[in-house]
N, C-alpha and C positions, 0 to 999 in steps of 0.2 A: 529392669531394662532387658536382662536377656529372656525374661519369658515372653516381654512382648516382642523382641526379635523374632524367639524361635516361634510363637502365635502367625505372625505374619508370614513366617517362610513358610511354614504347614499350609498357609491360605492360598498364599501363591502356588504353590506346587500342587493343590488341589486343584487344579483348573485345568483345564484339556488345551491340548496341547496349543488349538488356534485360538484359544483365550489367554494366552501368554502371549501368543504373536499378538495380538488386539493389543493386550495392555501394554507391550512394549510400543506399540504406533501409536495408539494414545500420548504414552508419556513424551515420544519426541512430538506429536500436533504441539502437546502444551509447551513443550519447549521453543520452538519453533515458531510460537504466539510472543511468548515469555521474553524469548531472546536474550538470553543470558550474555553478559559481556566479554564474559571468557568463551566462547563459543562462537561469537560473533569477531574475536578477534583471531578463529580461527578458519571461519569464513571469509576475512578478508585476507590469510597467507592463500588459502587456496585461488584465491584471482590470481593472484602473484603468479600462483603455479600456473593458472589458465594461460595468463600473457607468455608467460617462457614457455612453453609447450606451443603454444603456437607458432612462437619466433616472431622474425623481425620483419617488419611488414614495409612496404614502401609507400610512400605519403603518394594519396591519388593527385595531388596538385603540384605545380611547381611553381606556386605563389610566394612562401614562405622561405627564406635565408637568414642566415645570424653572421655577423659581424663581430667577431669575437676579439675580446681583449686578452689572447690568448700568450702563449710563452716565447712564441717566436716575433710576435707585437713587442711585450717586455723587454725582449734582450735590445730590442733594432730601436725603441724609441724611449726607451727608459722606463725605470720604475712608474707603478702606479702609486699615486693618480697622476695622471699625465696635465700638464698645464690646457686649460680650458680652449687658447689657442689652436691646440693640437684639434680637439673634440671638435671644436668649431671647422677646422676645416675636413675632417671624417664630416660632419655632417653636408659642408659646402659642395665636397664630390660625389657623398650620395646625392644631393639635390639636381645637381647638373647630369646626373647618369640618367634623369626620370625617374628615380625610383617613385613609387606611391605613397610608400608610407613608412615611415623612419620611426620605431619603439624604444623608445630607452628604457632596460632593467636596470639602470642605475638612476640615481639620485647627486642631483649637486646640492646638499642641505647646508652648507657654508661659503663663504667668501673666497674664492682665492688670493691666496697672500700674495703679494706683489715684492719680492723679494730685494729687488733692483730699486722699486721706491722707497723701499724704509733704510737702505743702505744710505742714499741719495740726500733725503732728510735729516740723515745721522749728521754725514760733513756738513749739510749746510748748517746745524748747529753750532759746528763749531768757529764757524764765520758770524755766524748771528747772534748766536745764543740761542737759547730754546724758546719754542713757536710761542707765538701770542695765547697766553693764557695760561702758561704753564707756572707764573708764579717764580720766575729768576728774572734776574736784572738783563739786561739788552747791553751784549756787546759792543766793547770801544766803536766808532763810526768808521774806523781806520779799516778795521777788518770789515765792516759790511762794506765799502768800497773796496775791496778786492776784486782784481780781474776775474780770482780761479772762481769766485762765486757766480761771475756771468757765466759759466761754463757751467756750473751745476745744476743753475737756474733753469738752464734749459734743457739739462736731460731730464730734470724733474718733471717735466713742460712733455717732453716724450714719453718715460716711461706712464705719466697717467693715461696719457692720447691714449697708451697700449693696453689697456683695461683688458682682463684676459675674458672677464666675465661677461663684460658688456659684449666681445666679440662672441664668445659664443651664442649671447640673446639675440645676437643682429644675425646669426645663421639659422636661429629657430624661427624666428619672427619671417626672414625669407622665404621659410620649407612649410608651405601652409600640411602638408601632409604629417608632421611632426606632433606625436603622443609622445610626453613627457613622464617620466616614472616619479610613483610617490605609495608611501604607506602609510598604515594607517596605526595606530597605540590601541591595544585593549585591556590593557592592565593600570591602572588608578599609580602602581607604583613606577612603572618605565617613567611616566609622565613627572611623575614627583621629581624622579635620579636624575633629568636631566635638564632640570635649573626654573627656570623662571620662563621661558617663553609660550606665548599665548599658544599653545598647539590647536587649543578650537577654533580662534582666530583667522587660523591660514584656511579655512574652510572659502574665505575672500577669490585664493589665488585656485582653487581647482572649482568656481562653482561655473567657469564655462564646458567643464564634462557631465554634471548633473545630468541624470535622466528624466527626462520631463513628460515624457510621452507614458504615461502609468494610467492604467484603468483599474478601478477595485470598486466593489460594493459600496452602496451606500450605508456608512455605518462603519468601516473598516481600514482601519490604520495600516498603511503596507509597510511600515518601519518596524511594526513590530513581531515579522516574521524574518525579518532579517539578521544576521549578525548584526552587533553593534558596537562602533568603534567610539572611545573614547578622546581621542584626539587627532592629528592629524601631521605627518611630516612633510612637506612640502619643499622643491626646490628654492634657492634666494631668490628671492621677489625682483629683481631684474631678468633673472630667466623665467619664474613662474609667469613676470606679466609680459612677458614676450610669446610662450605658448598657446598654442589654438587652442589644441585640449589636451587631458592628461588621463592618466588611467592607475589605477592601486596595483603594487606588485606583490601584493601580501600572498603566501604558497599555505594554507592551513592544512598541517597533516596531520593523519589520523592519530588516534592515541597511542599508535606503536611508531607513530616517528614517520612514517611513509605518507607518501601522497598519490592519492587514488581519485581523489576529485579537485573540482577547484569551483570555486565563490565567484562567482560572475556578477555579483552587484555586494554592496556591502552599504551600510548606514550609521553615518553622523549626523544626532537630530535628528529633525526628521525630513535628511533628506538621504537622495539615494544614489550612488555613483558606483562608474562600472569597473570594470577589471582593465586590465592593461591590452589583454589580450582580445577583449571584447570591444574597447574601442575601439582596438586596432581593426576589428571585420568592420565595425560602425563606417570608417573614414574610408576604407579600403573600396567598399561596396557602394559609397556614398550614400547610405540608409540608416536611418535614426533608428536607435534602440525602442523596443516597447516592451512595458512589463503589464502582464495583466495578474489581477491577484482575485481567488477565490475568499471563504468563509475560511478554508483551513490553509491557506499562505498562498506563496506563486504558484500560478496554476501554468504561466508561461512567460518566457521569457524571447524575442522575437529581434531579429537587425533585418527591419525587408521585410520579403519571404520567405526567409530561411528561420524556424522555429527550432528552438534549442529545449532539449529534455534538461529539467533540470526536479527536483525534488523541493519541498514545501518552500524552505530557507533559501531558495535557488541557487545550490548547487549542481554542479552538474560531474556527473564521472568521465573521467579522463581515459577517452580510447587511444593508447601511446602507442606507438608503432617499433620501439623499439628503446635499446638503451642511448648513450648519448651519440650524435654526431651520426643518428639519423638522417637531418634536414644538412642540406649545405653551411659547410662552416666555411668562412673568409677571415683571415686574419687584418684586423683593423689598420698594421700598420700596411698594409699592401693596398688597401684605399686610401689610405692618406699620401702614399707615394706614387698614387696613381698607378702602380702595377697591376693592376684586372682591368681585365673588359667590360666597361658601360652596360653591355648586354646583360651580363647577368645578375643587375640590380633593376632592367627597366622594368618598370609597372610592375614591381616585386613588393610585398612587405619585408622591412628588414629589420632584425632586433637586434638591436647593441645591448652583449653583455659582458662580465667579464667570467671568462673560461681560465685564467693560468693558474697554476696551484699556489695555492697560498691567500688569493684574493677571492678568488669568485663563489659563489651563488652555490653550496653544494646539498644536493635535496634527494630524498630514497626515493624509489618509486618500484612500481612492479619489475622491472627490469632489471634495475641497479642502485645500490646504496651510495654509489657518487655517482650523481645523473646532475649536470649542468642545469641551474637555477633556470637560465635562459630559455632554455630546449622546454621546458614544460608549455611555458608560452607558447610555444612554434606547434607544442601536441594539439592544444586547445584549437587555434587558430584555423588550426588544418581539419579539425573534427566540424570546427561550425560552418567554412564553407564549403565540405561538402558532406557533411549531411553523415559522417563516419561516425555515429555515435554506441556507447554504450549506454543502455536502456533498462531500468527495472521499471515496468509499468505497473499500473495500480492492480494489476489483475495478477502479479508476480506470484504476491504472498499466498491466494489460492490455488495457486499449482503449485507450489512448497508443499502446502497443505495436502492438498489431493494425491500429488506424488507419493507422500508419506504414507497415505492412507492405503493407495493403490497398491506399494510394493509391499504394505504391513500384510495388507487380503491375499494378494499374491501369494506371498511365503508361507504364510498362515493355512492356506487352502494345498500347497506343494512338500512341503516342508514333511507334514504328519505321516502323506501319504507315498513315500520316500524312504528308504533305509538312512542308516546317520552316514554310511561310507560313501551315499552317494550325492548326498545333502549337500555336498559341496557343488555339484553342477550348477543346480537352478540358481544356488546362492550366485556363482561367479556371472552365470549367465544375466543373472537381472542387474548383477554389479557395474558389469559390462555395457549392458543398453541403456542405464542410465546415465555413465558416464558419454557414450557417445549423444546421445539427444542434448545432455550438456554443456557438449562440445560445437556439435552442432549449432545451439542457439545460439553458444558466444562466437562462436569464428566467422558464422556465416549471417546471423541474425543481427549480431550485437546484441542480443538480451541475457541479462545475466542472471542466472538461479542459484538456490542454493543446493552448495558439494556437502557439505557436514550433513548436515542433518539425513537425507538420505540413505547415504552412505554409510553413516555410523547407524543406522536403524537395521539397516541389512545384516550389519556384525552382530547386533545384539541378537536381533532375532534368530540369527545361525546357533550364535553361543547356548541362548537362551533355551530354544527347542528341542537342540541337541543334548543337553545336560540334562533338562526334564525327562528327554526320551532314555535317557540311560538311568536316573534315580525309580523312573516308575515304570520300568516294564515289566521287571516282575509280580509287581503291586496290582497292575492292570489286570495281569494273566488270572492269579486270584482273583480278582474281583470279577472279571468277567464268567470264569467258571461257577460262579456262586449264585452267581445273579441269573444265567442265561440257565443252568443245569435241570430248574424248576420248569420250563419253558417249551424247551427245544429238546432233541434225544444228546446223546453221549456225543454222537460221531457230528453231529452238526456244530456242538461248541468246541471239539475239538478241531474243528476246520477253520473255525471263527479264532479262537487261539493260535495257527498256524500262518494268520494274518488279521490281528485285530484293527486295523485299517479300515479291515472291509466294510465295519461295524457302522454306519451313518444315522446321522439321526435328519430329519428333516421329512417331506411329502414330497408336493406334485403342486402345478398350477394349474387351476382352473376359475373360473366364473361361478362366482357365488352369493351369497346376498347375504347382509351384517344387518342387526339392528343392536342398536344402545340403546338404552330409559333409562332416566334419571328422576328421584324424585327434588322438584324446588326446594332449597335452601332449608334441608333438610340437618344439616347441623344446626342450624337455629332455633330449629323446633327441638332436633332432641334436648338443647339446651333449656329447656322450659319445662321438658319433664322428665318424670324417675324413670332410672334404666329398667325396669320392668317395664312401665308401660310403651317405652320403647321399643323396645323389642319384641312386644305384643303388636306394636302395630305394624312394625315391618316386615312381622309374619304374615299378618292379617294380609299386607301389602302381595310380599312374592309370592305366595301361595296361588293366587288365582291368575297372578302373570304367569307367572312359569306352568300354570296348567294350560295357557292357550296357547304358547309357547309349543308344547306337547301337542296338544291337539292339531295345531296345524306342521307335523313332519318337523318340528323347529329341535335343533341342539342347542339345549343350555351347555353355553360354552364356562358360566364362570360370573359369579355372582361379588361383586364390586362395593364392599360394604353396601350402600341403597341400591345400586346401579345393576342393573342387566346387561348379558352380552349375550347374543341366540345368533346361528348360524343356521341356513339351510339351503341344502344342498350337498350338502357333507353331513358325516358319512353315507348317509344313503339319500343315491343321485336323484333329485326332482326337479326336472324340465321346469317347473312353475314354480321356483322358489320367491323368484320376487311378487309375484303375486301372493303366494300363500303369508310371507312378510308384511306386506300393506293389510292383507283383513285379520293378521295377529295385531298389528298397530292400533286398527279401529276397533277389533274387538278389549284390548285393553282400555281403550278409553273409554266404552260403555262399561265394563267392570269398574272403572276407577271412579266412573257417578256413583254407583250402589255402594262403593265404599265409604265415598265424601258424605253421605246420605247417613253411615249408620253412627261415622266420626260425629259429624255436626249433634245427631240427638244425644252423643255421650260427652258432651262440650268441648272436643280433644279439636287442634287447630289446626284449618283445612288443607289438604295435599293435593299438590297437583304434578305432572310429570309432563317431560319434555321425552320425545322418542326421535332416534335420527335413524336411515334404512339407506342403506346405498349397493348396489348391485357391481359386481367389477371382477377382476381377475386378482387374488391372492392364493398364497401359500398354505396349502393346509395339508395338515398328516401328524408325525410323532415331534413334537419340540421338547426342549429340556435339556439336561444332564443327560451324559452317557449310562447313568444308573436308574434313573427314573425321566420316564416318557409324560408326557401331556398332548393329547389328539384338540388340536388348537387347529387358530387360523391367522396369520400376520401378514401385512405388507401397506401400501397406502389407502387400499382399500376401503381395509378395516377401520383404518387412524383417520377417514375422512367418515365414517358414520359416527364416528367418536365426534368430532368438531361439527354434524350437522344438529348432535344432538343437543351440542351447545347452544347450537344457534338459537332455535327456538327461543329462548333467553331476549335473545336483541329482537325480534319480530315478534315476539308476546304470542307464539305458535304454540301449539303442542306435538306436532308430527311434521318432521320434514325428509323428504328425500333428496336425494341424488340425480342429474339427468338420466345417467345410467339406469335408477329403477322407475323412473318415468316413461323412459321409451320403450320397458318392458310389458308395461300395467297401464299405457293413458287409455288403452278401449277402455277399460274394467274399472276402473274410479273418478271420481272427480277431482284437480288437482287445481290448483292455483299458480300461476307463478309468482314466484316470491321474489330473484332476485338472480345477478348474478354477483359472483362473489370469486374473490382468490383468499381464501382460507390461512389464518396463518402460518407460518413455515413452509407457503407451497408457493410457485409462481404462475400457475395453472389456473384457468378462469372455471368458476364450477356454475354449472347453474341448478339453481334449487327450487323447489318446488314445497307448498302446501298440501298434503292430502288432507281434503276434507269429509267425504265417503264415498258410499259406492254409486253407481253408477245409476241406480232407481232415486238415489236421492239426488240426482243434478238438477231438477226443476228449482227443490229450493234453495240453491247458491248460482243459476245461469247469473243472475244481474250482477249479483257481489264478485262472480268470477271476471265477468266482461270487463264491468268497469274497472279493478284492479289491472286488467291485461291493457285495457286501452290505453291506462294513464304510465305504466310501467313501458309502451309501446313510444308513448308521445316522450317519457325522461331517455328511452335509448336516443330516441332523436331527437336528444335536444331541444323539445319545445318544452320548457320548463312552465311555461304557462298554463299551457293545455294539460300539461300532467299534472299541474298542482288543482285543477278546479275536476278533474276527473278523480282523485283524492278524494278532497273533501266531501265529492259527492256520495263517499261512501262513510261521512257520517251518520249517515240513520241507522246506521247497524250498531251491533254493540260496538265498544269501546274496539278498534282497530289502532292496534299500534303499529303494523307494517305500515299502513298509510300516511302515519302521522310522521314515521321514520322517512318515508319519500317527500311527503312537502316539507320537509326542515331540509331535504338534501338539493330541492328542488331550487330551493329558495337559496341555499349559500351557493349552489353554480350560476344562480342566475346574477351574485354579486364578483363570486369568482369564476367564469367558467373553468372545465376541466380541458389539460392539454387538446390539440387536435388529435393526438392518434390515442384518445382515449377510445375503449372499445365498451364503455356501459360498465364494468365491470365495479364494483366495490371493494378495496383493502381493508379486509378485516384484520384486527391488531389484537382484540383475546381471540381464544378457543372458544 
């Protein structure tokens, strides 16, 4: 165990200095992909910090007020729960103020007891005997003829008249603006603890809030990207069936207890119902809810015109403005005794909850770890009409990404070239501009990115480069006198020593011209014969490429088990590289007949090669280790004659180039167009081309060129007809598999066509 430790720490610390930075920004990408849940539950303390850094904001509307069942309510009208009476007329004076829309966070899930009628019932017992049914003998007739019984008779007769519950149904059933509160069970065991009644049943009394208005794929279930509740609480069914509509109060916080978003639809069965807060914009705005759902869940969630960000499950994050008592609070008994002004409930949304200690709703949030149950409501409400949201778009995770990437190169590139005393500037300085542009997004933007990740990649890489740079400088110092000493004179490594910084490895960019060969499916064949004679024929093979290679100015850059890689134009400058490239391509291909010619009479099985040429601007000069140099050439350049030599493969070609060394070389060869193409891993449209020779040989390919162009001319535009009989007409030649490739393409656009803003181009998916 510890030699493989000490193995790997020797490997790590063998790497220069920006290859420690790399591999520390690596390992947060992967983390940062990965998302670890400890780490992620320190990206959601750091919102926390965003909110309180920012402070307390004021709500852009003055729509939203709560109605609080608060301590000064308690003392002036008694204990909670207040008789439904009361609630009833709290509702009757909202209704007569105008207000719009009346939310209850509370629930009436029971009967209220009638305290005066079971008293009432008692005496009359004892005049009558006990009620019919109860299974005792019926008192003497003397006592049911008593006076005091007519007397009881009739406050019996009253106190039912005074039904507390039914009064409250007969104020909701008046307030057509009235959302009723209800939640929902998701645990199998809550449902078991609390007895016998149908919970899925009551699905009857809230299915006038159901969301109806749902668009989704054909093929696509939207219940099952949603949470899914297993039963249901509902008000008593004399005020359930008196409510217009109702909405779920359910607050789902994150796994540390906080609430950072909120569930704006939720599902029982497979139906779908909204939040408390979302019916409440529904009724408010008079506009029906719409959900639309993608392949991968809610793609949107909509009241109107006003579009709500919400995530797959349709959540949406909570832009709070502050901690409790934000929004207007109104103590409930001071509406019930008519002490406020009408005004400032008309055309109001107003939410009833209970705020006094002991009783009410107590929920954490970025703000506060006692933030009023209610108040979350009034955040949400106020977020969707107007539009105040907080935002991760789908494009989020790629700037997490790039960010990472960007300050890992950053440091990486600053850092080496830096003493350690002073390593601390750029560190603070990029520490710095990252936090503000993330400040930025969230204050002014509403979009939120991630703090950790960043942040903690800065530290490491400080930590990391700086420790490196103190274990190996002396190490360096030797190594670099050792190495440069054979080289350079005394006084020049001594100057290099005096700041080995200066020491860079890398070139210059200019325009140059790449070719790749490959031979076909060459491990197949080796597999057929003994490694002697293999290697017999891959000599037989390179030898006479890499001579014409030579012959025309070309550097063998680097020999790829079968594969070639030649450059020209580097090291020494030649104005006609792409040229001198296309007649190395052609002349390899007349070498590779007299080769195929001596294979066939010694019965060995036949070779043929694919060549890709692309002309462009890359990197060339010393690459490597700071100990050992290689005079190469890199960039996308390169990696795109790599991918056109592939290609050949799919068009059954042997030479393909690049536009770039077509517009170098069309006077001087004869070329084909072949296609255009976006190469995999790139988003860039290429167009490619055929060389077939030179330019005394164009009489015998004008026809096979034309018509190839004409019909490749008729598939840009679309006339899939025209291009598929201008194809075929180039079967009288050998066996053409480009062509065969365009009428198979011709023929699925003309069942499917491609988008309108297709540009001709083809997505190629291998290399």
């Amino acid at each position: 165990m510890f030699k493989k430790f000490f193995s790997l720490f020797k490997k790590i610390f063998s790497l220069s200095v920006f290859k420690i930075s790399l591999l520390i920004t690596l390992f947060f990408i992967v983390l940062c992909i990965i998302s670890p849940i400890f780490l992620e539950t320190i990206e959601k303390k750091t919102l926390d910090f965003k909110f309180r850094s920012r402070g307390v904001r004021t709500p852009a509307g003055q729509e939203v007020v709560i109605v609080a069942v608060d301590e000064k309510s308690v003392g002036e009208l008694g204990r909670w729960p207040w008789p439904r009476a009361r609630i009833a007329e709290l509702v009757n004076h909202l209704n007569e103020y105008g207000t719009r829309v009346v939310a209850f966070d509370i629930i009436f899930a029971e009967p209220q007891r009638n305290t005066e009628l079971e008293v009432l019932k008692q005496l009359r017992r004892e005049f009558t005997g006990p009620e019919p049914g109860e299974g005792a003998e019926t008192a003497p007739a003397l006592r049911r003829n008593a006076p005091e019984l007519k007397f009881i008779e009739k406050r019996i007769g009253l106190a039912q008249g005074s039904d507390d519950d039914r009064l409250l149904a007969s104020a909701v059933k008046k307030f057509p603006g009235m959302v009723m509160g209800y939640f929902f069970y998701f645990n199998s065991a809550e449902i078991a603890n609390l007895g016998e009644k149908d919970y899925l049943g009551n699905l009857k009394w809230i299915s006038n809030s159901e969301v109806g208005a749902i668009r989704a794929p054909a093929g696509v279930d939207p219940s099952r990207f949603l949470r899914r509740a297993l039963g249901v609480q509902v008000n008593i069914p004399v005020i359930s069936e008196a409510a217009h509509t109702n909405g779920f109060f359910n607050a789902i916080p994150d796994d540390d207890g906080t609430i950072r978003g909120a569930m704006l639809v939720l599902t029982l069965g497979d139906r779908v119902f909204p939040s408390l807060a979302l019916q409440s914009v529904s009724l408010y705005l008079n506009a029906p809810i719409m959900m639309g759902f993608a392949e991968y869940g809610v793609e949107q969630i909509a009241v109107g015109d006003k579009s709500i960000p919400v995530d797959e499950s349709g959540k949406m994050m909570v832009n709070f403005y502050g901690p409790g008592h934000t929004f207007p609070h109104y103590s409930a008994s001071d509406v019930v005794t008519g002490k406020l002004d009408p005004a400032l409930f008309k055309d109001k949304i107003v939410l009833v909850g209970a705020t006094a200690i002991g009783i009410y709703d107590i929920r954490a949030t970025p703000f506060s770890a006692v933030f009023p149950g209610v108040e979350v409501h009034a955040n949400i409400i106020e977020n969707i009409l107007h539009g105040d949201f907080l935002i991760q778009p789908s494009w989020i995770k790629v700037f997490d990404l790039v960010s990472i990437l960007i300050i890992g190169l950053l440091l990486g590139l600053i850092l080496p070239r830096v003493r350690a005393a002073y390593g601390l500037i750029p560190v603070v300085a990029i520490a710095l501009s990252y936090y503000g542009i993330d400040r930025y997004l969230f204050e002014i933007k509403g979009v939120i990115v991630s703090t950790v990740y960043p942040i903690a990649e800065i530290f490491f890489i400080f930590l990391g480069i700086t420790f490196y740079k103190y274990l190996t400088e002396e190490k360096k110092r030797k190594q670099y006198r050792e190495a440069f000493s054979r080289y350079v004179s005394a006084s020049v490594v001594n100057e290099i020593l005096k700041d080995p910084d200066r020491l860079k490895l890398g070139g210059e960019r200019r325009t140059l011209t790449v070719m790749f060969t490959d031979i076909r499916g060459f491990t197949s064949i080796s597999e057929k014969l003994d490694p002697e004679t293999v290697v017999h024929i891959l000599n037989e093979y390179l030898t006479p490429m890499t001579e014409v290679v030579f012959q025309q100015g070309g550097m063998l850059d680097k020999y790829i088990g079968d594969a070639i890689m030649a450059v020209w134009g580097a090291p020494l400058t030649l104005p006609d590289h792409a040229r001198r490239a296309c007649i190395t391509a052609l002349e390899m291909m007349k070498r590779l007949k007299v080769l195929q010619q001596g294979w066939e009479e010694r019965k060995l099985p036949p070779i043929n090669i694919g060549i890709g040429v692309n002309t462009g601007p890359m990197s060339v000069g010393n690459m490597g280790s700071e100990m050992l140099f290689d005079y190469t050439v890199i960039g996308d350049s390169v990696n795109l004659a790599s991918r056109l030599e592939g290609l050949n493969k799919e068009y059954g070609t042997n030479i393909i180039v690049s536009e770039g060394t077509y517009q170098e070389t069309k006077d001087e060869f004869v070329f084909r167009v072949m296609d255009r193409v976006v190469v995999k891993g790139k988003k860039e449209t290429v167009g490619i081309f055929e060389l077939l020779g030179n330019k005394e040989d164009a009489a015998q390919f004008s026809e096979r060129v034309a018509r190839f162009e004409a019909g490749f001319k008729a598939y840009q535009n679309r006339q899939w007809q025209e291009a598929i009989r201008e194809f075929e007409a180039l079967g009288k030649y050998e066996e053409d598999k480009a062509a065969r490739i365009f009428i198979e393409r011709c023929r699925l656009y003309q069942e499917s066509p491609p988008p309108p803003d297709w540009n001709g181009a083809f997505v190629l998916t291998k290399k």
